[in-house]
N, C-alpha and C positions, 0 to 999 in steps of 0.2 A: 614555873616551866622548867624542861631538863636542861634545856637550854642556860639559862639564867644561873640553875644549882652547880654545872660545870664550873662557868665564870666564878663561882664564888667560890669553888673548891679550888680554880688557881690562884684567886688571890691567896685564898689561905696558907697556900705552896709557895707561891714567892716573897709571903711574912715568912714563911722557914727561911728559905734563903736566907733573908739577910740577915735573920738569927742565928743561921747557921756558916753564913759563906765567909765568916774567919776562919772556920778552923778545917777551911778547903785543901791547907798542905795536911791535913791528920786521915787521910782518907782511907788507910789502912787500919785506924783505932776504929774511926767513927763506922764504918761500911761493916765489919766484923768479919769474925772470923770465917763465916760461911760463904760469905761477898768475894774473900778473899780468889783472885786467879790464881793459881797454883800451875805450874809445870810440871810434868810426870810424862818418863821417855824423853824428856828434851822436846814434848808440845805444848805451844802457849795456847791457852784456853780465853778469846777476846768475846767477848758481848758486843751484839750490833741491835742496831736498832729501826726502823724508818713506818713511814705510814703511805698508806697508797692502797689499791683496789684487789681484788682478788689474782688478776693478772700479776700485775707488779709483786704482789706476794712468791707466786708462781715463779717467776722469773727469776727474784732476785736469790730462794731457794737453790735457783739453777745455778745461778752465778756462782755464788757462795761453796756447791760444791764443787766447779771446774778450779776456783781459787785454792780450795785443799787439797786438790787433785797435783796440782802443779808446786805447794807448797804444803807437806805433806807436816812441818813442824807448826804450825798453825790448825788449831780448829776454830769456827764460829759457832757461837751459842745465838743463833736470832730470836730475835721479839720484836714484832709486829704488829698494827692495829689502823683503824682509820684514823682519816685526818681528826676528826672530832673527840676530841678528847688526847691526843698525841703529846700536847705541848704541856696538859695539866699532868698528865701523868711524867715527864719529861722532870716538869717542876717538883714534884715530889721525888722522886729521885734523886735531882740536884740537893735538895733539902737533906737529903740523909748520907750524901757525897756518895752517891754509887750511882751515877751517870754511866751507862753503857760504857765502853770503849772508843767503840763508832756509833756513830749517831747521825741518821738524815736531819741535815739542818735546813731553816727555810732565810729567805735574804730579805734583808731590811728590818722589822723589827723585833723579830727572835733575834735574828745575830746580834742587831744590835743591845738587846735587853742581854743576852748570854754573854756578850767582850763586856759589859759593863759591870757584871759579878764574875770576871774572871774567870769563867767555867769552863772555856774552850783551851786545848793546847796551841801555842802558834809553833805552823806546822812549816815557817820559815827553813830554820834548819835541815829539814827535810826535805827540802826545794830543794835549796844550797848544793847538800850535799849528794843530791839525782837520786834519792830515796823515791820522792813521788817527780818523777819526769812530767815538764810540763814546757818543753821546747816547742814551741809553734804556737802554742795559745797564747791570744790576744792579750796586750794587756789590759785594756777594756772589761776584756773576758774575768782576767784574774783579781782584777781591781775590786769585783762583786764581792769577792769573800776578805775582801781585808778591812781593818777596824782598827785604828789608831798605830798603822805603821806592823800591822800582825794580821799575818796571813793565816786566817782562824777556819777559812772550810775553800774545799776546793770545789770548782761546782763539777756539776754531774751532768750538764748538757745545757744547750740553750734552749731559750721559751719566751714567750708570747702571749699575751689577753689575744684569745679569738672567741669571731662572735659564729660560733657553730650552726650551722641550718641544715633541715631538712627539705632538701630539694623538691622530692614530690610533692610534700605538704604547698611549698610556693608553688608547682605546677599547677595542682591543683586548683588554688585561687588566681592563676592567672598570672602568675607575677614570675617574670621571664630571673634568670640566674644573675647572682649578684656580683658586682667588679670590686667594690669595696671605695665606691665614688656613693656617698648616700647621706644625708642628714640624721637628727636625730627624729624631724619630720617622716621622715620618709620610713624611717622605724616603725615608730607610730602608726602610719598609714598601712605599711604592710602587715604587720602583725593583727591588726583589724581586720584585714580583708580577710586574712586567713581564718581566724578567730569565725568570721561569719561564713566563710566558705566551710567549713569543716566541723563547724564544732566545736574542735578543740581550743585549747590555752593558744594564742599567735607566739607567745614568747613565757619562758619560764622568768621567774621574781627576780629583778636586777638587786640583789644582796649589795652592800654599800663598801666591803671591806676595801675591794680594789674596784671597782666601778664608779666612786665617787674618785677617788686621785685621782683617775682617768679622765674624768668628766671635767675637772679642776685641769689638767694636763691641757684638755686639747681646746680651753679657752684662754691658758696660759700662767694658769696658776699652780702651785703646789699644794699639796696638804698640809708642810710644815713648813715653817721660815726655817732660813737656813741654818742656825744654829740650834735648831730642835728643841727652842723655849717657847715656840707660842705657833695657832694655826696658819699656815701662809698666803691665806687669803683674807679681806677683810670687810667684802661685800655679803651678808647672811642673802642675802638672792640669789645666788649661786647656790645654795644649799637648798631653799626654796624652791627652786626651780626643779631640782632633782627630784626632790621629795612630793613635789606636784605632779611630775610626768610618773611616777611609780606610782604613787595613790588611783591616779585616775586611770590607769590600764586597769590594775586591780577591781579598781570598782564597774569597771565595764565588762568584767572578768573573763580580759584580753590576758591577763598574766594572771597568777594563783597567788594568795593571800600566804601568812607564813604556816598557815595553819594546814597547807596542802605541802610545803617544802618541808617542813619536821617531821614530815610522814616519810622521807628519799633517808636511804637508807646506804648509802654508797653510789655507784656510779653508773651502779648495774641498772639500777633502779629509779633513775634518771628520767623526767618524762617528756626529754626528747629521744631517749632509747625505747619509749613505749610507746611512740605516735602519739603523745598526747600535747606534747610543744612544740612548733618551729624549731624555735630559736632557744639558746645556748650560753650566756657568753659563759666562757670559762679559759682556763690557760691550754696553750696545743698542746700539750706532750700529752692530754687528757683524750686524744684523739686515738690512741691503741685501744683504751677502755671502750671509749664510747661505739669505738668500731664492731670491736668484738660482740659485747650486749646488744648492737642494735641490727643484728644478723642482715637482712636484705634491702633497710633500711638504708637511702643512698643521701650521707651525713656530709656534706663541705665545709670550707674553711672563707673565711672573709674577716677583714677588716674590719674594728668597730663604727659605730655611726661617729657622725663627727664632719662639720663642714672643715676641722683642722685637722683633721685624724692623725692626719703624720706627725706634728704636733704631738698630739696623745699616746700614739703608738710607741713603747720601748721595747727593747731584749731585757732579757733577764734570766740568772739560772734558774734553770728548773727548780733546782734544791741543790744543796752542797754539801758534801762529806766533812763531818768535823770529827776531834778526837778529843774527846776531854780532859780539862787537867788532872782528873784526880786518876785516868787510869795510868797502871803501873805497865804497860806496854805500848807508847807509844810510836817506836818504830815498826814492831810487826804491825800496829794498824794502821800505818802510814804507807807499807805493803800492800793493803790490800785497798788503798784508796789510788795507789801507783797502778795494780791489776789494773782498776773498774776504769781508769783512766786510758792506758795502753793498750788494752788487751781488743782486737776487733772482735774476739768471740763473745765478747760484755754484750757489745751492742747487736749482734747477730743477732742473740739471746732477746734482749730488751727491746730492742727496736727505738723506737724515739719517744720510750715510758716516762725518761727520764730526760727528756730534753734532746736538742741536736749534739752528736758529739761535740766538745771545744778544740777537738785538733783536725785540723784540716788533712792531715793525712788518712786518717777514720775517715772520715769525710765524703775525701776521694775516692777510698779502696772501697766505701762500702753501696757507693752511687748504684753503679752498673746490676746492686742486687736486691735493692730494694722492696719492699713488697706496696702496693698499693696505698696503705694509709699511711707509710713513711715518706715513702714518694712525696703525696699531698704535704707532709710534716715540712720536710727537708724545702718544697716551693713558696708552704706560707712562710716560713723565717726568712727566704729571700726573701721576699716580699717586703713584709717588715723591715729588712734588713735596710732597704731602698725606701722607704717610708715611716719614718720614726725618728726620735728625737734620745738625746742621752738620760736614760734611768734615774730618778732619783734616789741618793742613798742616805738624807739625810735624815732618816727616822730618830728619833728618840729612845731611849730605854724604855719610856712609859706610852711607846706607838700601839704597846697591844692593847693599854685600857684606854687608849682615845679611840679605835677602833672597836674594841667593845660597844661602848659608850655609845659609837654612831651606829651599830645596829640595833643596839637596844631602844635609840630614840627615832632607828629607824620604822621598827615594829610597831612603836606606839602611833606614829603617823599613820603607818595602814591600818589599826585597827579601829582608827581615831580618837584614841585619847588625845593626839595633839594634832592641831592644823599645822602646813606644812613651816608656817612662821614661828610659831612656839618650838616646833620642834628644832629647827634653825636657831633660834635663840637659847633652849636647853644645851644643845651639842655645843655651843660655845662655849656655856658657862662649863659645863662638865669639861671640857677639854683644857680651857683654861686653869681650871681647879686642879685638875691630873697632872699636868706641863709644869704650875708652877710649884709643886713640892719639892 
């Protein structure tokens, strides 16, 4: 599957790594002569980097040139792509020490697999000295992008798991709007009724990446023990359990198999943007995309299922601006992560693509101008905000192949190679094999 050949092209990429990530101060030998940024006129030439939807492309386009506009000794060279595929190309780069400049970074276990080969700059310094201004943000806020005492990415807005729906679609079946008071029962039940009111899918394929720690969250467990050597649960009926209520929607084909999600193509393409799903869950800042694609389509915002939701529910950054060690201009790109952070016309531009601002003065100035689907943005992270528990950040370096691993052995349950207990019992041993190298 393409799926599967990706995975195996990033492993391949981060064996470069670590074949390669000693000779991460030679990045001017290794990167070559072409690679090389050169100044000419007294302008720095920075590489950036990020992944996101056609919007977010759009925008950040925008961004990018109000920032030369205003800083006229600075150009950006962007590169761009979706999420799928971001992180292996990412790794190949790193592999040949010509990592962007800037680069959209993601929290928890990217960061933490990138501070563990040293890839990122710590943009400390930078702080220190009011290069990237960050007076009023939380330290809660600020804490997300730090790693061993190094302030390695600064985030770009706050965010949230939301479980997105399509209102008419519930109108439709009867089932009055939701408060975000609801079980995982109650899931089930609705997404049923719709499924036979309509036709369609009740709920799109609950993928395991962040929907299983959630699921672990809001019965009171984590993914990881806290030192990041082993899983942090120790009951496989918790996984069981998941892997039972996913299988058997599919099979009632209340929710679509993987074999209808490898066909979505971005966000545009989404098949609660096509009337063909309810329901959603995905992170809020996903809610300008989904807005725009799904034209007259009237999309809300709700709290996961969950007799403990609040429990389950955390903040988190959207994503975070990093700058890598190997590039040779770190201050101008600590400039332009200072811009994306200060400047109200980022987010005028962006809307809430990239998360809730983290300064409360944005915050305030930009309340009163909100347009409709930020509004909704800016009420569910209250929300949250009042209902939620502190973020876990103890991922491991090797969190992305244990999360591999759980969707790979999540695939196999729905298609049934493995009953939901086998596959419980595989994801241990593989997680355990990965953790303890």
């Amino acid at each position: 599957m393409k799926k599967k050949s990706l995975w195996l092209a990033f492993l391949l990429s981060i064996g470069l790594i670590l074949i390669l990530g000693a000779c991460s101060g030679d990045s001017e030998e290794a990167s070559g002569e072409s690679d090389n940024k050169k100044e000419e006129d007294g302008v720095t030439t920075l590489r950036m980097t990020w992944w996101g939807s056609q919007s977010r492309h759009d925008q950040t386009q925008e961004i990018i040139k109000k920032f030369e506009e205003e800083n006229p000794d600075i150009k950006i060279e962007p590169e761009f792509t979706g999420f799928d595929g971001y992180f292996e190309k990412m790794a190949a780069s790193a592999a040949g020490n010509n990592l962007p400049d800037i680069m959209q970074q993601n929290f928890g276990e990217y960061l933490n697999q990138y501070a563990d080969k040293e890839l990122l700059a710590d943009l400390t310094p930078f702080v220190e000295d009011g290069t990237i201004d960050v007076e009023g943000v939380s330290d809660t806020v600020m804490e997300s992008g730090v790693k061993d005492g190094k302030i390695l990415g600064i985030p770009t807005g706050t965010n949230a798991l939301t479980a997105f729906y399509n209102k008419d679609m519930l109108s439709e079946a009867g089932i009055e709007d939701l408060d975000g008071e609801w079980t995982w029962e109650d899931y089930e039940e609705i997404s049923t009724k719709i499924h036979e009111a309509t036709g369609t899918f009740g709920a799109r394929l609950m993928e395991p990446k962040n929907l299983f720690e959630y699921y672990l969250r809001e019965q009171g467990y984590k993914l990881f023990n806290e030192d990041g050597t082993d899983l942090g649960y120790e009951d496989d009926q918790l996984l069981v359990d998941y892997f039972t209520r996913n299988k058997e929607l599919v099979e009632a084909e209340v929710a679509p198999g993987y074999d209808t999600i490898q066909t979505i193509k971005g966000v545009e393409d989404e098949l609660i943007v096509r009337g063909e799903a309810a329901f959603d869950f995905r992170w809020s800042n996903q809610a300008t995309a989904l807005d725009s694609a799904a034209g007259d389509k009237q999309i809300e915002m709700t709290l996961l299922p969950g007799e403990n939701n609040d429990t389950g529910m955390y903040l988190k950054p959207a994503m975070l601006w990093s700058v890598s060690e190997n590039s040779e201009h770190k201050e101008e790109a600590a400039r332009f992560i200072d811009f994306f952070t200060n400047n109200i016309e980022v987010y005028k531009i962006a809307g809430s693509d990239r998360g809730v601002p983290i300064k409360e003065e944005i915050r305030n100035e930009l309340s009163s101008e909100l347009n409709d689907t930020d509004k909704k943005v800016y009420e569910y992270i209250e929300l949250v905000t009042e209902n939620s528990s502190p973020i876990d950040s103890n991922f491991p370096p090797q969190a992305t192949e244990v999360l591999a691993a759980l969707e790979e052995v999540d695939e196999m349950v729905i298609y049934g190679q493995l009953t939901p207990e086998e596959g419980a019992e595989m994801f241990r041993e593989k997680a355990t094999s990965i953790l303890g190298r």
